[in-house]
C-alpha positions as CSV (number, residue, x, y, z in Angstrom):
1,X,-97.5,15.9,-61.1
2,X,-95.5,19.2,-61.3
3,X,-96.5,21.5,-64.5
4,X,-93.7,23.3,-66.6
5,X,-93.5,26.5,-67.8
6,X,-91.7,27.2,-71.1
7,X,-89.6,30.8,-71.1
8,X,-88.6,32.8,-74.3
9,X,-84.6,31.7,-75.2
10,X,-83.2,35.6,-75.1
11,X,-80.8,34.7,-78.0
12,X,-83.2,33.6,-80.5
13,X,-84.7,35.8,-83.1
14,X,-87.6,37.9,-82.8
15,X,-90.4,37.1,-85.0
16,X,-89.2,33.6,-86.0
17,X,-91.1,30.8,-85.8
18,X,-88.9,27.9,-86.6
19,X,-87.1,28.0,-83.4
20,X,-83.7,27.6,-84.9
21,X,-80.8,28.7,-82.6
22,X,-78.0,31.4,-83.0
23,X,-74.3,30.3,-82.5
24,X,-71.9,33.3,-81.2
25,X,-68.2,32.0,-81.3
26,X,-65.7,34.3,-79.1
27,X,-62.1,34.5,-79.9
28,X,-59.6,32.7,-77.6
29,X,-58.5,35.2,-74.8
30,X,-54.8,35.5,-75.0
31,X,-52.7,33.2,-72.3
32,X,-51.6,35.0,-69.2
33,X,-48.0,35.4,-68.9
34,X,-46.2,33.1,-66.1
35,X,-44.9,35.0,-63.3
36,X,-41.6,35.7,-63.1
37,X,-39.8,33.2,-60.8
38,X,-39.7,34.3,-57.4
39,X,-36.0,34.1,-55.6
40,X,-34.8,30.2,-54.3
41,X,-37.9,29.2,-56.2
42,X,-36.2,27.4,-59.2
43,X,-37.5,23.9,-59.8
44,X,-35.0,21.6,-58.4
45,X,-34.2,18.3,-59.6
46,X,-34.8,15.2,-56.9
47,X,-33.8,12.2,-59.1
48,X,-36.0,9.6,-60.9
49,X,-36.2,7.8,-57.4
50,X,-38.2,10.6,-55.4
51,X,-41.9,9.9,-55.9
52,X,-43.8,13.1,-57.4
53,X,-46.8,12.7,-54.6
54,X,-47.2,14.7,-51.5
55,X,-46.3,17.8,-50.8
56,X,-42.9,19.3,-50.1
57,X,-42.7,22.5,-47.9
58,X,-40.4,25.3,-48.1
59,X,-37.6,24.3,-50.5
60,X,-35.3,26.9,-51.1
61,X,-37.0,29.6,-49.2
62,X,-35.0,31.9,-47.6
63,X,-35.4,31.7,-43.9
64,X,-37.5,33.7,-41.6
65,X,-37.2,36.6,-39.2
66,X,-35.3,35.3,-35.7
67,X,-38.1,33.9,-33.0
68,X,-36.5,35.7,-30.1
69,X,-36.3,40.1,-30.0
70,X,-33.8,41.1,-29.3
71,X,-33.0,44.6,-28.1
72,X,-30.1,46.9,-28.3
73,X,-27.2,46.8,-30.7
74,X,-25.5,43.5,-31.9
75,X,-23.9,41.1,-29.3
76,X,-20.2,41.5,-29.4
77,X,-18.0,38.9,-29.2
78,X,-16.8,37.4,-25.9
79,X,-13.0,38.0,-25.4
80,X,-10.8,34.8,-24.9
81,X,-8.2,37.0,-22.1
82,X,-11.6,37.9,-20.1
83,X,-12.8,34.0,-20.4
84,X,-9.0,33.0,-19.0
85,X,-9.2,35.4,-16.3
86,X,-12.4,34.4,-15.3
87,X,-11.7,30.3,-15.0
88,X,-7.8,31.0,-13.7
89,X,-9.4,33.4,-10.4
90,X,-12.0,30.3,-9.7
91,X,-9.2,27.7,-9.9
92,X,-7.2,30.0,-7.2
93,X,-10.4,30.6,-5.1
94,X,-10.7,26.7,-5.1
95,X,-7.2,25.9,-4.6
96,X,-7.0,28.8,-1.5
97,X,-10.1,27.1,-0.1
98,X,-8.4,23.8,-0.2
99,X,-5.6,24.6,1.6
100,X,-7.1,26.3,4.6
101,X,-9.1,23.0,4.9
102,X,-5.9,20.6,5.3
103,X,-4.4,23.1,7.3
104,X,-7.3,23.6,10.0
105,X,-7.0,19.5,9.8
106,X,-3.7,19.3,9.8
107,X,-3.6,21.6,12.9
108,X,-6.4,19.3,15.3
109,X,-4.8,16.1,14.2
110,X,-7.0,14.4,12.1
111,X,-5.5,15.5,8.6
112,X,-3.9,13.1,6.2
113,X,-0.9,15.1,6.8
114,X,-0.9,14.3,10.0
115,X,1.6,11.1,11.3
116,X,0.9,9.5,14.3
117,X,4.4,8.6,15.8
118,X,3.1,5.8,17.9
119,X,1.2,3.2,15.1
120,X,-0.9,1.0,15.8
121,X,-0.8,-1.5,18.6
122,X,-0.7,-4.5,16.6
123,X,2.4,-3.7,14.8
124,X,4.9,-3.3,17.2
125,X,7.5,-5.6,17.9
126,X,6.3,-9.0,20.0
127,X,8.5,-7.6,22.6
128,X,7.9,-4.6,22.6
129,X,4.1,-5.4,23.8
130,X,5.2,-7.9,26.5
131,X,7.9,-5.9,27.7
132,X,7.4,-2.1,28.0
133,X,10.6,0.1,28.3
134,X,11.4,1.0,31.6
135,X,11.5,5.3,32.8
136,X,14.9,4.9,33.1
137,X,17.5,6.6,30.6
138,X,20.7,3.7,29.9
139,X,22.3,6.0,27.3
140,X,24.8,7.9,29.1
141,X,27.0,5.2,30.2
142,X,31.1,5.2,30.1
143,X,33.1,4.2,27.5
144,X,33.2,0.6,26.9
145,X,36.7,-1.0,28.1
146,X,39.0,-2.3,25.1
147,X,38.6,-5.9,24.1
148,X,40.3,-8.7,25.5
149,X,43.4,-10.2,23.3
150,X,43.1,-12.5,20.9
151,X,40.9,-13.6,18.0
152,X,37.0,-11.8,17.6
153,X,34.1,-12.8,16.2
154,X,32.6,-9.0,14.9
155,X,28.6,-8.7,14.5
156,X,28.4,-5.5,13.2
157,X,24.6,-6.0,12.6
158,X,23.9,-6.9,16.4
159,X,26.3,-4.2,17.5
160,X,28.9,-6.7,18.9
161,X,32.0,-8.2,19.1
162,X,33.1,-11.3,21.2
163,X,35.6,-13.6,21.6
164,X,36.6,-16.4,18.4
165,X,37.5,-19.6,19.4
166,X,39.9,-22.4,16.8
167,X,39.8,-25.8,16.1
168,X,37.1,-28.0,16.7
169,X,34.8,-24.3,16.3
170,X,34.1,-23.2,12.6
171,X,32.5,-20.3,11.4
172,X,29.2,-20.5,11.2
173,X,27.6,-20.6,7.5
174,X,23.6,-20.4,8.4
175,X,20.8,-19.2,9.6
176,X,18.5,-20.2,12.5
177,X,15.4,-18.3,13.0
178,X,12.9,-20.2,14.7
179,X,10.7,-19.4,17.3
180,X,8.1,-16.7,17.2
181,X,10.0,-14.1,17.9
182,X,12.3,-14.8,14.8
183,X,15.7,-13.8,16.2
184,X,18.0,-14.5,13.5
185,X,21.3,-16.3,14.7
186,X,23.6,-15.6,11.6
187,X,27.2,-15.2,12.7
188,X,29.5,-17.2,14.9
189,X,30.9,-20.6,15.6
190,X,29.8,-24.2,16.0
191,X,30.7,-27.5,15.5
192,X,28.8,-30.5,15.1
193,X,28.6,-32.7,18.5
194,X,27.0,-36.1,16.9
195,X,24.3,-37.2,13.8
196,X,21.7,-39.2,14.8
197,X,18.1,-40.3,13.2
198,X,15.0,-39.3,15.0
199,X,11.9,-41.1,15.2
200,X,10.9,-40.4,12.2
201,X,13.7,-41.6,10.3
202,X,15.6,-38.4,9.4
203,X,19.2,-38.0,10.1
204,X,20.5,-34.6,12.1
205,X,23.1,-33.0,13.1
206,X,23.7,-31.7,16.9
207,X,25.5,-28.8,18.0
208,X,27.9,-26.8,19.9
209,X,27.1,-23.1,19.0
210,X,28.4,-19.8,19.6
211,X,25.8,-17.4,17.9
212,X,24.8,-14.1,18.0
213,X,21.9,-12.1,16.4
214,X,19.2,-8.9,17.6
215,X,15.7,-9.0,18.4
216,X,13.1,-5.9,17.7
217,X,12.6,-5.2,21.6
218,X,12.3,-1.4,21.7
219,X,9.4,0.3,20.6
220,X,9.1,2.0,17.5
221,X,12.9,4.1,17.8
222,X,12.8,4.2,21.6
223,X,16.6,3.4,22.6
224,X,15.7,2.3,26.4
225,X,14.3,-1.3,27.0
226,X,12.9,-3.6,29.9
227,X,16.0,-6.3,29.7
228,X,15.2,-8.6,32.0
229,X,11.7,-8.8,30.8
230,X,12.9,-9.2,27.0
231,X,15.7,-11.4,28.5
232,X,13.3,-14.2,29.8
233,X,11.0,-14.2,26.0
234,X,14.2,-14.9,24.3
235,X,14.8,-17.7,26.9
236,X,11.2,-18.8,26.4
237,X,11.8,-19.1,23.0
238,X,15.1,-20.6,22.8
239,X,14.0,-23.6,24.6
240,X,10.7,-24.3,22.7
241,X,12.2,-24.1,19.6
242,X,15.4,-25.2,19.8
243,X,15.4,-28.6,22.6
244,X,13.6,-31.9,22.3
245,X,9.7,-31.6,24.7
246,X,9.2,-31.9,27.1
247,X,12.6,-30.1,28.9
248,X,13.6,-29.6,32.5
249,X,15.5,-26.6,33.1
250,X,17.9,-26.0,36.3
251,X,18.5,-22.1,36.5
252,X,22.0,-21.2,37.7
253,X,22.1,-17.6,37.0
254,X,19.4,-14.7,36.3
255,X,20.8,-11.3,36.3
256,X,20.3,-7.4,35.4
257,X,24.6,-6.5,34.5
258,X,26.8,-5.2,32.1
259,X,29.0,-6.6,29.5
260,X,31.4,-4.6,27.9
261,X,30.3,-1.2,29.4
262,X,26.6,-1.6,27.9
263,X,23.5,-2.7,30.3
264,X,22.7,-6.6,29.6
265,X,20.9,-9.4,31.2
266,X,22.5,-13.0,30.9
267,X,20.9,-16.3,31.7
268,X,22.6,-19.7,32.8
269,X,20.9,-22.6,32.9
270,X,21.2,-26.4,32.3
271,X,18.3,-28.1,29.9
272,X,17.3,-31.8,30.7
273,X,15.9,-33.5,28.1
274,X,15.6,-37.2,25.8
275,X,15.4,-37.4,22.3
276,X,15.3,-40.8,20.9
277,X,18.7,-41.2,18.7
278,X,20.2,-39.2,20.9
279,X,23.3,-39.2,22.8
280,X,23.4,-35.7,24.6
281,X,20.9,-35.4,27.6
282,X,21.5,-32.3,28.7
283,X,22.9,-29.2,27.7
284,X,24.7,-26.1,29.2
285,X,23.4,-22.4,27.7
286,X,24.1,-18.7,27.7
287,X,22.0,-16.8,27.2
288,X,22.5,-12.8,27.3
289,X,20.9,-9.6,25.8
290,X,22.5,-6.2,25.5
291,X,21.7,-2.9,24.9
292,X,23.9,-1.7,22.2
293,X,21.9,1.9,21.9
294,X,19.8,0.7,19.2
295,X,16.0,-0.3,18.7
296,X,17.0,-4.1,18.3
297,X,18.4,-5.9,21.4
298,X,22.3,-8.0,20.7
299,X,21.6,-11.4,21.4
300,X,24.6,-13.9,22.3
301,X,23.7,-17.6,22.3
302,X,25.9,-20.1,24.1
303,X,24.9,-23.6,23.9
304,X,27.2,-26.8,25.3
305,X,26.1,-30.3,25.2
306,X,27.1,-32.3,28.1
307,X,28.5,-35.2,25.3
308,X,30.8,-32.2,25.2
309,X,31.3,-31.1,28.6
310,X,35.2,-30.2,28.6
311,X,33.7,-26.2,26.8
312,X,31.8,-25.5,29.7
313,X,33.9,-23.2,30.6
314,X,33.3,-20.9,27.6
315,X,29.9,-20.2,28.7
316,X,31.4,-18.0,31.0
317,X,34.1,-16.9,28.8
318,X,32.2,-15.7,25.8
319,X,30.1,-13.8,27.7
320,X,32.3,-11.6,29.7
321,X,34.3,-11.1,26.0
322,X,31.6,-9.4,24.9
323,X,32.2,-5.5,23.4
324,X,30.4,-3.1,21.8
325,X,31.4,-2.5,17.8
């Protein structure tokens, strides 16, 4: 067991035996003053919502030096003329650059400025793929010789004029444009041969026609043309579209010439054919193209059916009439 050791009390008496104890009271020191309240340092109200706890770091205190040194003077403002002279010579250095480009491509061809005069191949004119123009220039020709007397027939959008024929002939008040080469037959004559009901019940009329309309035959705005060529598609086409099939035709005349001063080919044939509800069996045509000095080809259209047979002879007729407008 440990052993204690009693030591003299250095406040108790000296020479007393009754071991009673001295109190020594000391006056209150005086409180310290608060310090004065340092700048931003004001107590600031947060609201009875803000909790007192945690601790909240540098309210109000004035901020601190800059992070980054900086050295020399203060920056001076950037002027607005220099900043606007500075984007304005990039926008010319870009716009410069931009036109040398599309002028060096421009210059081998391959620019969008450049146009290539030819097109494509598949959008040219039917004929004009089946029937290239010929080398040979048909533009310097003679005058055309004045029209015959009497009544005309004027196509001003074919380029021709040809002769107009009265009573039973009509004026002609459609359009037909069948056929895959589309020639539009919109002015002339005609009067209606017979009406009769085809097989499948539908009543038509038939025709004798004088007609004239153009064909697209030159390519792109090449004046010169193969006629005879472009001749025998629009006889192609006539008879598919136009005649019952099958057909038999009996070719009386197939020509390179010229009506009314202008190069033309003309066709002459006789079409055998049988419709059912049909009276005519056969049918006399002329056929003729002319180069009126234009991209699109005259066409003059002739057709007599032999239920009809005393107009044969305008077949003939019409065609020489023909004249240039």
């Amino acid at each position: 067991m440990s052993e204690s050791v009693n030591t003299p009390n250095p406040w108790s008496r000296s020479g007393s035996d009754d071991g009673s104890s001295v109190m020594v009271a000391y006056s209150p020191s005086p409180p310290s003053p608060d310090p004065p309240p340092s700048r931003g340092s004001e107590p600031i109200e947060l609201g009875s919502t803000w909790s007192r706890s945690g601790a909240v770091t540098m309210l109000g205190s004035e901020p601190g030096e800059p992070d980054v040194i900086e050295f020399g003077g203060p920056r001076k403002p950037r002027s607005p003329r220099r900043t606007l002279m500075w984007f304005g010579g990039v926008a010319a250095a870009v716009i410069a650059v931009g036109v040398v480009v599309l002028l060096a491509m421009s210059m081998t061809g391959a620019g969008p400025l450049h146009h290539n005069a030819s097109g494509p191949p598949n959008v040219l004119a039917p004929l004009a793929k089946a029937c290239p123009p010929p080398t040979i220039d048909a533009q310097h020709l003679p005058p055309a010789p004045p029209p015959p007397p009497g009544p005309r027939t004027v196509d001003a959008d074919s380029g021709i004029s040809y002769a107009r024929y009265g009573a039973p002939w009509i004026p002609w008040d459609t359009v037909w444009n069948a056929g895959d080469l589309q020639v539009r037959y919109g002015v002339g004559q005609h009067f209606v041969t017979e009406i009769y009901t085809d097989e499948t019940g539908a009543a038509n009329d038939y025709h004798a026609s004088i007609l004239s309309g153009s064909v697209p035959a030159a390519e792109n705005d090449a004046l010169t043309l193969d006629l005879k060529c472009t001749g025998h598609q629009v006889l192609a086409d006539v008879r598919r579209s136009y005649y019952p099939n099958p057909n038999q035709m009996d070719m009386m005349r197939d020509e390179l010439t010229t009506l009314g001063g202008r190069p033309a080919w003309v066709g002459k044939f006789r079409l055998h054919f049988h419709a059912q509800g049909l009276k005519a069996t056969s049918e006399l045509v002329g056929l003729a193209l002319i180069d009126v000095g234009r991209p699109r080809a005259a066409v003059l259209y002739v057709s007599i059916p032999n239920t009809v047979n005393q107009y044969d002879p305008l077949a003939d007729q019409v065609l020489d009439s023909v004249r240039p407008t």
